[in-house]
N, CA, C and O atoms as a GROMACS GRO file, in nm:
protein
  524
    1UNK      N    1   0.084  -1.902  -1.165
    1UNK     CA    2   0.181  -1.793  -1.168
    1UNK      C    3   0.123  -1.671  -1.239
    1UNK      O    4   0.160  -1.567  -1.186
    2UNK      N    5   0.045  -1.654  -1.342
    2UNK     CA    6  -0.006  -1.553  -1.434
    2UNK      C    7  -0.110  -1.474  -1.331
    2UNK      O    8  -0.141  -1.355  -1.339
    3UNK      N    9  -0.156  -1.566  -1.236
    3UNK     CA   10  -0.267  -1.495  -1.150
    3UNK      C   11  -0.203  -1.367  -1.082
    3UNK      O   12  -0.243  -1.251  -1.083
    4UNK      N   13  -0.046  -1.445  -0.999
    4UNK     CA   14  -0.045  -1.374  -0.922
    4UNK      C   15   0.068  -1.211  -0.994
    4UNK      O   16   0.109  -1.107  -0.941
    5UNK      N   17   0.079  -1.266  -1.121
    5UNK     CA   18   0.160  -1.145  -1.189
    5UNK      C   19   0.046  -1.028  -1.244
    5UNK      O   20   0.072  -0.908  -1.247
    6UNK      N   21  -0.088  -1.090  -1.286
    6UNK     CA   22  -0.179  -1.010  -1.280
    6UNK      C   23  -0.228  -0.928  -1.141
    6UNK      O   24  -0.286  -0.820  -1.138
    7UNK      N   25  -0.198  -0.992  -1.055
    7UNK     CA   26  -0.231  -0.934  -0.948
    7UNK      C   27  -0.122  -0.813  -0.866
    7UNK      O   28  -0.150  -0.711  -0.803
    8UNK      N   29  -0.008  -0.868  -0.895
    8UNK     CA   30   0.067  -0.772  -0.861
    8UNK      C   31   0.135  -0.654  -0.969
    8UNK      O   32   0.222  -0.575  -0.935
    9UNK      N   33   0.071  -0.661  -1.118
    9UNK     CA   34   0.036  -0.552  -1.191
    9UNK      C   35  -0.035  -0.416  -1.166
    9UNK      O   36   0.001  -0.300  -1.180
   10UNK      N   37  -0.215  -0.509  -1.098
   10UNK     CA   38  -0.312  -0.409  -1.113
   10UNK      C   39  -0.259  -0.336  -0.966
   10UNK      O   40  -0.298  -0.221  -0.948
   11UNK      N   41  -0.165  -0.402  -0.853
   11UNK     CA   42  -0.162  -0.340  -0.716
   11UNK      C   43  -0.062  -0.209  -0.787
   11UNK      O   44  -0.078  -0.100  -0.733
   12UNK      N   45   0.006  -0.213  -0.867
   12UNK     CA   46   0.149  -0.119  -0.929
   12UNK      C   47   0.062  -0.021  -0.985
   12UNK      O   48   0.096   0.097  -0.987
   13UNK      N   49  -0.088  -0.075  -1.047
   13UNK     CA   50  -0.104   0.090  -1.145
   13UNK      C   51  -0.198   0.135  -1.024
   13UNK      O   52  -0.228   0.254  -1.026
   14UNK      N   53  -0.241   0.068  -0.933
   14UNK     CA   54  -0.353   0.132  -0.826
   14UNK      C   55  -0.218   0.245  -0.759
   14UNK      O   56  -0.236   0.367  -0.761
   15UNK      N   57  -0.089   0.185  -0.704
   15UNK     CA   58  -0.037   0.256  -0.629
   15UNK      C   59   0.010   0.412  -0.677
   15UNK      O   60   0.049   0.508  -0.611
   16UNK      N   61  -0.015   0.391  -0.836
   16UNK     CA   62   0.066   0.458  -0.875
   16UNK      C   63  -0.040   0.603  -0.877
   16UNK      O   64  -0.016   0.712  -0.824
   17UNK      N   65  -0.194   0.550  -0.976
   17UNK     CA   66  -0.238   0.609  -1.042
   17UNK      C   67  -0.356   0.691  -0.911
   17UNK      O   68  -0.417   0.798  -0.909
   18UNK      N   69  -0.340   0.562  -0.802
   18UNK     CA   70  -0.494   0.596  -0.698
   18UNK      C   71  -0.483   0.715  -0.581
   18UNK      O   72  -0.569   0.725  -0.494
   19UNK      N   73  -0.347   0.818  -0.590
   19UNK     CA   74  -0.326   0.894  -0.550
   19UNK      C   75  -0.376   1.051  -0.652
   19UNK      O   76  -0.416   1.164  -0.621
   20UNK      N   77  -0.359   1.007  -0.733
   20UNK     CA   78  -0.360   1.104  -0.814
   20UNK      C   79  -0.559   1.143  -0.892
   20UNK      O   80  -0.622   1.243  -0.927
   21UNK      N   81  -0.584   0.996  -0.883
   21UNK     CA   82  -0.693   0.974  -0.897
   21UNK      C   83  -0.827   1.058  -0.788
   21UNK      O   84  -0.923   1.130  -0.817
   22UNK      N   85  -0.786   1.019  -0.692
   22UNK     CA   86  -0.832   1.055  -0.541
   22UNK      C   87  -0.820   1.220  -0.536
   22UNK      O   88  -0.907   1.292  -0.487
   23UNK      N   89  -0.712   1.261  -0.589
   23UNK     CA   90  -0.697   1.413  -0.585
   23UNK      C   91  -0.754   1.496  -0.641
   23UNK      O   92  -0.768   1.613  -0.608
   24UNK      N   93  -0.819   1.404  -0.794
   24UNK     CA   94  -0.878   1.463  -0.888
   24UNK      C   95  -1.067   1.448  -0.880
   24UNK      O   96  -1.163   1.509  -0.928
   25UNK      N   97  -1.044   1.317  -0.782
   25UNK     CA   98  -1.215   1.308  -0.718
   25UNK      C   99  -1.258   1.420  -0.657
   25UNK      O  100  -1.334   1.507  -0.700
   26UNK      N  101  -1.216   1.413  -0.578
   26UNK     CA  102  -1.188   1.558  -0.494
   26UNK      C  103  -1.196   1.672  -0.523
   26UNK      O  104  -1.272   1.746  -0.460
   27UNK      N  105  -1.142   1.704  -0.595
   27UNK     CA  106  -1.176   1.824  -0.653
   27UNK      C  107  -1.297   1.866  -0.739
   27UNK      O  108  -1.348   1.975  -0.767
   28UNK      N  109  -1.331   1.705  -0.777
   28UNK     CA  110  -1.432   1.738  -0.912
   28UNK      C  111  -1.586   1.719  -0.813
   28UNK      O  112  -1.686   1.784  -0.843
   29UNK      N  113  -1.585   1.635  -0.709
   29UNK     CA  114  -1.674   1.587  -0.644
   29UNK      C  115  -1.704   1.614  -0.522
   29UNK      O  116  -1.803   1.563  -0.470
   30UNK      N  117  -1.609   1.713  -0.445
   30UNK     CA  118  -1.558   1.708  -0.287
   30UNK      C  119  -1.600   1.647  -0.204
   30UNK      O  120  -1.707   1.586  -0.211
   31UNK      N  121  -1.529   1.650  -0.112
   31UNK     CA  122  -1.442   1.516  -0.023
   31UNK      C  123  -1.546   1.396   0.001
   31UNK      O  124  -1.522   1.278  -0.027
   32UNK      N  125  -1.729   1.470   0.088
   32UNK     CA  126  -1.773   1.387   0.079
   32UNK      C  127  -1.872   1.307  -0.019
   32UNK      O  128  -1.932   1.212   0.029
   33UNK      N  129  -1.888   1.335  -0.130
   33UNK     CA  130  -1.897   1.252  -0.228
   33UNK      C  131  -1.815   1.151  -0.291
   33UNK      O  132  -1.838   1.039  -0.336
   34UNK      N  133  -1.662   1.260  -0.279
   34UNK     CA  134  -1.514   1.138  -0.328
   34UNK      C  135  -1.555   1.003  -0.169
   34UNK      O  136  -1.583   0.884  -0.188
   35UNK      N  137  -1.549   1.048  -0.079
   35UNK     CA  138  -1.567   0.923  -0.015
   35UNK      C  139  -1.658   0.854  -0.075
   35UNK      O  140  -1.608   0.762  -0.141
   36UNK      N  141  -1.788   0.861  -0.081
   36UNK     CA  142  -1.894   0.798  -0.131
   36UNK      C  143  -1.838   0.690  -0.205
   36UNK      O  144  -1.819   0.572  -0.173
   37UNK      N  145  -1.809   0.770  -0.340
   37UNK     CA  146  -1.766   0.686  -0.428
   37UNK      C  147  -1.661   0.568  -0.416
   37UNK      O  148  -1.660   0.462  -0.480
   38UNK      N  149  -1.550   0.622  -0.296
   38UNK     CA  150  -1.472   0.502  -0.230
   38UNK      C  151  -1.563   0.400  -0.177
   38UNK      O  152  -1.571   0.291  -0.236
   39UNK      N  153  -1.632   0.424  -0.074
   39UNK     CA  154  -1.712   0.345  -0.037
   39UNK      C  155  -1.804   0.280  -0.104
   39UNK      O  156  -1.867   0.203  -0.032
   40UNK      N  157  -1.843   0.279  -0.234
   40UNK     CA  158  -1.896   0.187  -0.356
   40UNK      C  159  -1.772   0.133  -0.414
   40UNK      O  160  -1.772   0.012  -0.440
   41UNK      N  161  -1.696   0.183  -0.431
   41UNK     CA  162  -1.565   0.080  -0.511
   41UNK      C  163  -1.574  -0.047  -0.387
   41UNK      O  164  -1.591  -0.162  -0.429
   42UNK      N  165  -1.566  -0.029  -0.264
   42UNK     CA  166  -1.506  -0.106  -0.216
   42UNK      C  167  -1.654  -0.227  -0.176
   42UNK      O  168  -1.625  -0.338  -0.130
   43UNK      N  169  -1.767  -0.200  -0.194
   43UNK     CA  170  -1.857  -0.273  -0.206
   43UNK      C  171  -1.868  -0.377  -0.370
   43UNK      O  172  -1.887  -0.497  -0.388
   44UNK      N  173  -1.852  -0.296  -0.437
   44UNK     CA  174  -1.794  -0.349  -0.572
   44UNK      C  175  -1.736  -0.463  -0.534
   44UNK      O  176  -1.783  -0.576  -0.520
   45UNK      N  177  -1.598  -0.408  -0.515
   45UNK     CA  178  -1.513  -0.521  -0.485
   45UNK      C  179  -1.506  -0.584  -0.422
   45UNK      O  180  -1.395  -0.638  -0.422
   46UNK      N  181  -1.579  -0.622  -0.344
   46UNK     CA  182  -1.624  -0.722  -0.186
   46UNK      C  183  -1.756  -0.842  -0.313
   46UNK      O  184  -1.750  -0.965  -0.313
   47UNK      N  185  -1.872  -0.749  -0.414
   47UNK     CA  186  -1.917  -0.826  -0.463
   47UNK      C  187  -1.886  -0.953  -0.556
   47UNK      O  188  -1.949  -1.056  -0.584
   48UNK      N  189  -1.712  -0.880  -0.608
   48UNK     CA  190  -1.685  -0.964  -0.728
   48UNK      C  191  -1.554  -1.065  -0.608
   48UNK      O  192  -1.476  -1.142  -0.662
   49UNK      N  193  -1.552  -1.050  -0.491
   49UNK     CA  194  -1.455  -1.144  -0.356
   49UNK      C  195  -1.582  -1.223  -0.351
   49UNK      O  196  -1.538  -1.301  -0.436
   50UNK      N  197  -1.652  -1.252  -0.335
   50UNK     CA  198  -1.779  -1.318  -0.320
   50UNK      C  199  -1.780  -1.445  -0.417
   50UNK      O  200  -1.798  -1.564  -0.388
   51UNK      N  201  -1.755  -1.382  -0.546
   51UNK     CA  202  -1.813  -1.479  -0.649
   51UNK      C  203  -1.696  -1.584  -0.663
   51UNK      O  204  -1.684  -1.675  -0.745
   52UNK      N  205  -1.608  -1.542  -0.552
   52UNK     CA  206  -1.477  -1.638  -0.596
   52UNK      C  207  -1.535  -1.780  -0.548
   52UNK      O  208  -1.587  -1.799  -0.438
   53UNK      N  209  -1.514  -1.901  -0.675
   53UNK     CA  210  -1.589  -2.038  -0.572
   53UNK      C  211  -1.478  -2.142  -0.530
   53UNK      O  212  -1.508  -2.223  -0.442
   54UNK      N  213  -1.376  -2.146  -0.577
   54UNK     CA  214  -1.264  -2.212  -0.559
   54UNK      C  215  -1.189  -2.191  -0.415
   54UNK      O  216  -1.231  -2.082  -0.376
   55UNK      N  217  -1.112  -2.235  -0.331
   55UNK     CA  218  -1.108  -2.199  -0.212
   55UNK      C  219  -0.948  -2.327  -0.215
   55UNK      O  220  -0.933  -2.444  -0.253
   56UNK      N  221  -0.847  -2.208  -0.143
   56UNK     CA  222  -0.687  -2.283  -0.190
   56UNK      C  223  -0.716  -2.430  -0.057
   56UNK      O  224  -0.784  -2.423   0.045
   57UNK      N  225  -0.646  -2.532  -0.101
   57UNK     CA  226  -0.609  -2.603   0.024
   57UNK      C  227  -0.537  -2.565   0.114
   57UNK      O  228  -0.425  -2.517   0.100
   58UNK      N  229  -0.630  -2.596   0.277
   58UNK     CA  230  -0.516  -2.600   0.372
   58UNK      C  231  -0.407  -2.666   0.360
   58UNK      O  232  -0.375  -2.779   0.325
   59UNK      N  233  -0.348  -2.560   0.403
   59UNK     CA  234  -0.154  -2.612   0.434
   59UNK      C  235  -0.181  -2.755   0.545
   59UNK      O  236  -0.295  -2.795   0.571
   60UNK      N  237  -0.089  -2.804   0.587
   60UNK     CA  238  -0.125  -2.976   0.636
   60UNK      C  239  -0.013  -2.899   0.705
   60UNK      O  240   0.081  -2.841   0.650
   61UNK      N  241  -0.060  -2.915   0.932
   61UNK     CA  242   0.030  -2.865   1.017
   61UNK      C  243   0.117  -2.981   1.039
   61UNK      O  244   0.106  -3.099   1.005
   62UNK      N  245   0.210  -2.913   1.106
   62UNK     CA  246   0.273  -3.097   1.167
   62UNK      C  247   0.212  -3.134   1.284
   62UNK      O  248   0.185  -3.035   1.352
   63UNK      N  249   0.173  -3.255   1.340
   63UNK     CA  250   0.185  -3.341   1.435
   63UNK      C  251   0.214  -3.240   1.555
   63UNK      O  252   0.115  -3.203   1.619
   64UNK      N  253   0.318  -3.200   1.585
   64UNK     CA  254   0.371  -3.128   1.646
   64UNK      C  255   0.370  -2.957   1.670
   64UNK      O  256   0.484  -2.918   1.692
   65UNK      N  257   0.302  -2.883   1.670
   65UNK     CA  258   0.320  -2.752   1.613
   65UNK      C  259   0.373  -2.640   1.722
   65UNK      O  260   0.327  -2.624   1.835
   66UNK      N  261   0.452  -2.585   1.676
   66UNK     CA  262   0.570  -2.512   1.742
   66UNK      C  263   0.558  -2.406   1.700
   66UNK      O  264   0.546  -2.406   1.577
   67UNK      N  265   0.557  -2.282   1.760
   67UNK     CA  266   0.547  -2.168   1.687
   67UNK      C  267   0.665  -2.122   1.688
   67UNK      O  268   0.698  -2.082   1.577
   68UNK      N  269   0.746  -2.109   1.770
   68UNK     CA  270   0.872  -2.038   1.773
   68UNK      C  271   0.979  -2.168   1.665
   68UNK      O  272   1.088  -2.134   1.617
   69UNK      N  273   0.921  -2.305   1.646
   69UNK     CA  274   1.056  -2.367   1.585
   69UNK      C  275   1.012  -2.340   1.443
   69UNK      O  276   1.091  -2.330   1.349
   70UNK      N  277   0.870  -2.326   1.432
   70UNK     CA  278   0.850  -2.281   1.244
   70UNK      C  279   0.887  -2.130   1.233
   70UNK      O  280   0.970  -2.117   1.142
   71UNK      N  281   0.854  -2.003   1.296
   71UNK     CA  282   0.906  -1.872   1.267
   71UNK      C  283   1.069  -1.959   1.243
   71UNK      O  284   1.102  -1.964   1.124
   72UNK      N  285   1.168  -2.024   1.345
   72UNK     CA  286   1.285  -2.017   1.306
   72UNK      C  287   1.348  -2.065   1.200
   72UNK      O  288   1.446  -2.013   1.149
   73UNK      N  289   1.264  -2.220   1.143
   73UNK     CA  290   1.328  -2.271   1.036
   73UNK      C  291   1.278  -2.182   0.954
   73UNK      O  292   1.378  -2.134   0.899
   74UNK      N  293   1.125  -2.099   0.885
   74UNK     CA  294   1.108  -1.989   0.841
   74UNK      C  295   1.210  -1.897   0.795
   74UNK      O  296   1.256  -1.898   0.681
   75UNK      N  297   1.246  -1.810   0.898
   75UNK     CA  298   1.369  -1.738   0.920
   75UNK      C  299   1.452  -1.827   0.843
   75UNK      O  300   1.445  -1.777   0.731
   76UNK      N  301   1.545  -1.954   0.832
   76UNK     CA  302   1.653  -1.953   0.800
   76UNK      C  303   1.620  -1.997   0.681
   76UNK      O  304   1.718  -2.002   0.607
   77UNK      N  305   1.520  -2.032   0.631
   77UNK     CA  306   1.463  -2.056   0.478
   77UNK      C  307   1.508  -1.960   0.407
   77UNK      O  308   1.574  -1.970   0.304
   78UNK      N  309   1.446  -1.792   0.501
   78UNK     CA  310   1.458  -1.639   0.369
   78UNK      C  311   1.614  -1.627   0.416
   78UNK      O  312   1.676  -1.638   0.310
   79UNK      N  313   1.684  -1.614   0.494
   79UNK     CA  314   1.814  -1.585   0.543
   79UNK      C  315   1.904  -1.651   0.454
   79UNK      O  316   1.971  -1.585   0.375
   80UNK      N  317   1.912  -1.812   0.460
   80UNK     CA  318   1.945  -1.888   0.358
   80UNK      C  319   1.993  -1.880   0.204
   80UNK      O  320   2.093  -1.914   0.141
   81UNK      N  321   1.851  -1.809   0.175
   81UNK     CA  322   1.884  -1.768   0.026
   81UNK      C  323   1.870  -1.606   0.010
   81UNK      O  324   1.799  -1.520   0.062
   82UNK      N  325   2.002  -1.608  -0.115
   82UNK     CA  326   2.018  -1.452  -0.105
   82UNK      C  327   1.911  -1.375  -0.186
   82UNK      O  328   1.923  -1.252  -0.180
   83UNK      N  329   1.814  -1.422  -0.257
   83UNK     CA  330   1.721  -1.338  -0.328
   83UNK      C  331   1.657  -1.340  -0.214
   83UNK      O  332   1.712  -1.269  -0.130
   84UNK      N  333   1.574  -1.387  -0.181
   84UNK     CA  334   1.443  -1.385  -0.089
   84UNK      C  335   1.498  -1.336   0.051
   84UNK      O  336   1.426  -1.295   0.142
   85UNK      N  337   1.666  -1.348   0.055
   85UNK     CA  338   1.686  -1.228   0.223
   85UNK      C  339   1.643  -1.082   0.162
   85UNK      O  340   1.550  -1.008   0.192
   86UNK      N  341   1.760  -1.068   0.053
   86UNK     CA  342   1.716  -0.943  -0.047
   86UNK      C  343   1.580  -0.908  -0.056
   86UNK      O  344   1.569  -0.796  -0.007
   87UNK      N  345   1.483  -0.943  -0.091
   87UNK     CA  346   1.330  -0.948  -0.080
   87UNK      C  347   1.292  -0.881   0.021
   87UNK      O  348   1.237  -0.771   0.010
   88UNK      N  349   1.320  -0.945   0.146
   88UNK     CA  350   1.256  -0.930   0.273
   88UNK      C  351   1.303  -0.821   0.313
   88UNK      O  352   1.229  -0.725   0.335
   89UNK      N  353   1.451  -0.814   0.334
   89UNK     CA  354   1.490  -0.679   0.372
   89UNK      C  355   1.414  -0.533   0.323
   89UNK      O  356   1.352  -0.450   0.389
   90UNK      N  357   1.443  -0.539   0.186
   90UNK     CA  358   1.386  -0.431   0.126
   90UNK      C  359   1.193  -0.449   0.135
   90UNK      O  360   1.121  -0.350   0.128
   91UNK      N  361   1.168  -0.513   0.142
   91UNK     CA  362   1.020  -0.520   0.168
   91UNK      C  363   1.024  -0.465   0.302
   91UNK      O  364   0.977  -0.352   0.303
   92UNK      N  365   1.059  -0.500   0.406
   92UNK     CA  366   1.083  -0.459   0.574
   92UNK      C  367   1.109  -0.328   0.643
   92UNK      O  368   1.065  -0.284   0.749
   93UNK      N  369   1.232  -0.254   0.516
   93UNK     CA  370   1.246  -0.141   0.553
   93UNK      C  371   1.148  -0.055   0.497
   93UNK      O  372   1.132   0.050   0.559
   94UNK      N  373   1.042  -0.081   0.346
   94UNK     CA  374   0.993   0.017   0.347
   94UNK      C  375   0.869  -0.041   0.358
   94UNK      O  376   0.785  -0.036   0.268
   95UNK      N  377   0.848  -0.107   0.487
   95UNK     CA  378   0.714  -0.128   0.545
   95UNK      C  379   0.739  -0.055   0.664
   95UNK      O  380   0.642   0.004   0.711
   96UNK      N  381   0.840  -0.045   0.719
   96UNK     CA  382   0.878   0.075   0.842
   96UNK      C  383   0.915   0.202   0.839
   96UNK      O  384   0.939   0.272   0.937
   97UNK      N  385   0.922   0.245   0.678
   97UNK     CA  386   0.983   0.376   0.682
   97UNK      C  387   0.893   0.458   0.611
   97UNK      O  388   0.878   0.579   0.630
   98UNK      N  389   0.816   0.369   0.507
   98UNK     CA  390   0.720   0.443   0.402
   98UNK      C  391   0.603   0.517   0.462
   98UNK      O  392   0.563   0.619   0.407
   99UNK      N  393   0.553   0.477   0.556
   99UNK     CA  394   0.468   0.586   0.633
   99UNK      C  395   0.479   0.712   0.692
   99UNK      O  396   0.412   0.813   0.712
  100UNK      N  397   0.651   0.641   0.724
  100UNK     CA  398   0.689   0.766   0.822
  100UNK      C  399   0.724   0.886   0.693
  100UNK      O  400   0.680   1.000   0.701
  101UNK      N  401   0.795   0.848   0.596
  101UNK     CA  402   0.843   0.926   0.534
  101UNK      C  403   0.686   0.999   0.441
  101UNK      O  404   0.674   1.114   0.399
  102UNK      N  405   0.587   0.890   0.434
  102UNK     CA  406   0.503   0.990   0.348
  102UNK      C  407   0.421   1.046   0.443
  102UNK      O  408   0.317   1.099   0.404
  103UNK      N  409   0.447   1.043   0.562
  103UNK     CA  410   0.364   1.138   0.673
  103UNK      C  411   0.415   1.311   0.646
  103UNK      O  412   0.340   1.406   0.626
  104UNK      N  413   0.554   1.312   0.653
  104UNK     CA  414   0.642   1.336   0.638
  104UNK      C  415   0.629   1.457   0.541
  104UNK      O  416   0.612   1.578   0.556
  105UNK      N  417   0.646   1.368   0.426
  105UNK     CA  418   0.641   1.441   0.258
  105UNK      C  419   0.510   1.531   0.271
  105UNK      O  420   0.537   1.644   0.231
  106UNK      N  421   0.398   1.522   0.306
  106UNK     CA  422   0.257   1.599   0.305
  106UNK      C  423   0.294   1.703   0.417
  106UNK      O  424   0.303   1.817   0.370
  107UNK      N  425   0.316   1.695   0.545
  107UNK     CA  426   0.348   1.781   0.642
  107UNK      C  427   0.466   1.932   0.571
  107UNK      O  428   0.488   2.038   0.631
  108UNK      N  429   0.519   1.894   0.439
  108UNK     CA  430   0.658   1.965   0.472
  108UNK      C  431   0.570   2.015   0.297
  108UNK      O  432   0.568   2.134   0.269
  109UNK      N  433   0.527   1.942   0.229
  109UNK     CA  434   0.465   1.992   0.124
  109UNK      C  435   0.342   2.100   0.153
  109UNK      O  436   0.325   2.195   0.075
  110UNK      N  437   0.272   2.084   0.250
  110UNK     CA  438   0.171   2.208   0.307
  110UNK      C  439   0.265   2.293   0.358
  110UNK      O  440   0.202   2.384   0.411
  111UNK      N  441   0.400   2.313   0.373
  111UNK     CA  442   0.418   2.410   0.460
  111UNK      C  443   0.500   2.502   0.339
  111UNK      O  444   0.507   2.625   0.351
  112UNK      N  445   0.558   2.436   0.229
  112UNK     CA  446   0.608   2.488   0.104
  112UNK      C  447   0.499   2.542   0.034
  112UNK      O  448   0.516   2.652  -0.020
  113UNK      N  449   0.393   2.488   0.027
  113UNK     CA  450   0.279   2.587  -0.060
  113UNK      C  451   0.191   2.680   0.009
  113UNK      O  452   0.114   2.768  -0.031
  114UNK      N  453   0.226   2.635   0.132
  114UNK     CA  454   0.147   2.782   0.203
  114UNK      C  455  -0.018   2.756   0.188
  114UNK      O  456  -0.089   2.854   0.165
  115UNK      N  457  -0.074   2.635   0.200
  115UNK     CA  458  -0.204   2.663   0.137
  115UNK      C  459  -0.256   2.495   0.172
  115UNK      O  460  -0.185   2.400   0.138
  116UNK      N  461  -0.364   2.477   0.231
  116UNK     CA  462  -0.462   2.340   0.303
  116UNK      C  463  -0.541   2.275   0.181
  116UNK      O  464  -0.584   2.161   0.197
  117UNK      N  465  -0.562   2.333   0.072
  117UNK     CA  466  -0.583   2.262  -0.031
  117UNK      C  467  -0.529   2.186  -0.127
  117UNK      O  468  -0.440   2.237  -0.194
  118UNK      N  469  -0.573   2.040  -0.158
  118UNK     CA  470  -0.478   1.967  -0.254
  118UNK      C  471  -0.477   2.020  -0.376
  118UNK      O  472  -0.401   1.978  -0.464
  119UNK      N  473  -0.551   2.105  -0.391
  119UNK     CA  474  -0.563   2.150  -0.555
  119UNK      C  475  -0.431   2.299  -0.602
  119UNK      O  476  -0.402   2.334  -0.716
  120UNK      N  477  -0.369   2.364  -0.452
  120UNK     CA  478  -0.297   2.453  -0.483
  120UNK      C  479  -0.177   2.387  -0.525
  120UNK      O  480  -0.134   2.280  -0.481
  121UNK      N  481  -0.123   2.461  -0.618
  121UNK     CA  482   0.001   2.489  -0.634
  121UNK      C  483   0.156   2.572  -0.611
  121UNK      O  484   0.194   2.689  -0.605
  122UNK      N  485   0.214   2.446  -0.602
  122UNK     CA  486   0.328   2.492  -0.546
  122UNK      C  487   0.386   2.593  -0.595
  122UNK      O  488   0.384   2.611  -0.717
  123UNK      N  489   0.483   2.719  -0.469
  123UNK     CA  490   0.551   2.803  -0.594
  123UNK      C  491   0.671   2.764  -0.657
  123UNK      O  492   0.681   2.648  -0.696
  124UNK      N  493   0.792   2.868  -0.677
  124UNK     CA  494   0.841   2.788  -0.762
  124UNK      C  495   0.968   2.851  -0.620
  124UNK      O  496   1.072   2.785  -0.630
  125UNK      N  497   0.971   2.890  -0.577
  125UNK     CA  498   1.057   2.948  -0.451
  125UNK      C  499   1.026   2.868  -0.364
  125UNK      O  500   0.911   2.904  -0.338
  126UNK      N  501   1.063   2.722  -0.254
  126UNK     CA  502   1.036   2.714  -0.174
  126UNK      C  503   1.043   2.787  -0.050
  126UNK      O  504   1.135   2.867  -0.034
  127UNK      N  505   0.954   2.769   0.044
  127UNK     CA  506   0.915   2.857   0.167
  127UNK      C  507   0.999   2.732   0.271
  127UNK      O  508   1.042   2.620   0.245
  128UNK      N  509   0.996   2.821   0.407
  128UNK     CA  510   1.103   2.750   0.500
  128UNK      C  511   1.077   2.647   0.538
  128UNK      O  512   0.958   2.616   0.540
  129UNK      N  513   1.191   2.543   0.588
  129UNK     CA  514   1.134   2.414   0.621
  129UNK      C  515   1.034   2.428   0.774
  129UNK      O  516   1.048   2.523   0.851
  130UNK      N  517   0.931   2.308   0.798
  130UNK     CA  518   0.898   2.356   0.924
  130UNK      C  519   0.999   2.307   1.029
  130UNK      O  520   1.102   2.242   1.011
  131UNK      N  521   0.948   2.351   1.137
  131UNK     CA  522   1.018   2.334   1.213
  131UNK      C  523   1.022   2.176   1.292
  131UNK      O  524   1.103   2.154   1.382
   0.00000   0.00000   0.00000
């Protein structure tokens, strides 16, 4: 259990901090060097996926394997119980909406600052919505 609370810690400060982070690469490094440097993090981190030596057990299928009767008992497992419907739902909608909306948020934020660079600032008057 501690693994996976560590793990879903460091995903909370990446989400939080790796936008802001990225903005500030960027600026200090431009764009294609900030890539660069993405592209070594992520070799990094492929080196230290490597060193993992432990490897989980397979799940044991049934005899029988059904795809449509496990999605359903599945289904009535999270349905069943009200935390984990709660869970899913809200996990579901903003796995369908969060893109759209931060497509969204950047499209309507360039059009309020008037300006293609991440480094400008906004005024303090917004400008019209687009269209």
């Amino acid at each position: 259990m501690t693994s996976s609370l560590k793990l879903q810690a460091s995903e909370s400060v990446s989400q939080i901090a790796g936008s802001s982070l990225g903005g500030e690469l960027i600026q200090a490094l431009t764009t294609p060097y900030a890539l660069l440097v993405d592209a070594v993090s992520f070799l990094w981190s492929a080196a230290w996926v490597t060193r993992i030596e432990v490897r989980p057990p397979r799940p044991e299928r049934s005899p029988d394997p059904n795809l449509l009767r496990e999605i359903r008992h599945g289904l009535r497992f999270v349905l069943a119980n009200r935390i984990l419907r709660a869970i899913a739902m809200c996990t579901s909608s903003a796995n369908l909406f969060g893109p759209v909306i931060s497509a969204g948020f950047y499209v309507l934020l360039a059009a309020n600052c008037g300006s293609h660079r991440a480094s400008s600032v906004c005024s303090p008057r917004p400008r019209r919505w687009v269209a």
